[in-house]
C-alpha angles and dihedrals in degrees: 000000000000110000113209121224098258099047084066094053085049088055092035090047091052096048108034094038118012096049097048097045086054091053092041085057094043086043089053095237121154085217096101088043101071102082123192091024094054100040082054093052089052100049079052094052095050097049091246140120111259092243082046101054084036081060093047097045090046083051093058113027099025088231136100107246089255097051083049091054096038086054095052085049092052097046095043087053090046088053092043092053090046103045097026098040086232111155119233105267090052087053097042093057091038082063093043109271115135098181107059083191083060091033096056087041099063085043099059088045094056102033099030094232136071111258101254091053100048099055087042089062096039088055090051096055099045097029131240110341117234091233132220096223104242116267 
């Protein structure tokens, strides 16, 4: 089976990128916070132009570097307030936001709903959570 250049950036992309960025937001680093800085370093990394590595990562998540990050920031907040009983301000710093009205409005853009309500409502659903207790 012949494999074409850019089936192995996707592979390369998903593994060397994708996977490690994961691991860096469930691990509570600010590393995948730091935009521009951090999607440079990993063109870099991956031996590409930024607007070329910015082509390949589109191709295999759907998502501009940045969305992808902002949307690994928004779903670690929304686990932390639902398994460590954080509100929504405490999550939102302990993901990098400084500003919890920024913050609660690209919440509500990527959930549809403002933060207190949705894990109201997701509580609801699924019953009282057994908590972690916060670090």
């Amino acid at each position: 089976m012949h494999v074409t250049r850019t089936s192995r950036i996707h592979k390369e992309l998903v593994h060397g990128v994708l996977r490690p960025s994961l691991c860096v937001v469930g691990q509570g680093s600010k590393r995948v916070m730091l935009g521009q800085e951090i999607y440079e370093y990993d063109a870099t990394r991956m031996h590409m132009s930024p607007s070329s590595f910015h082509q390949h990562f589109k191709a295999v998540t759907s998502m501009s570097p940045l969305q992808y990050q902002k949307a690994l920031r928004l779903q670690e907040a929304r686990r932390l307030m639902l398994m460590t009983l954080l509100d929504a301000g405490t999550a939102g710093r302990r993901v990098g936001y400084q500003s919890p009205s920024q913050f609660t409005r690209e919440y509500g853009r990527y959930f549809g709903e403002a933060p207190t309500r949705d894990i109201a409502r997701l509580r609801q659903r699924s019953g009282p959570p057994e908590a972690v207790l916060p670090d």
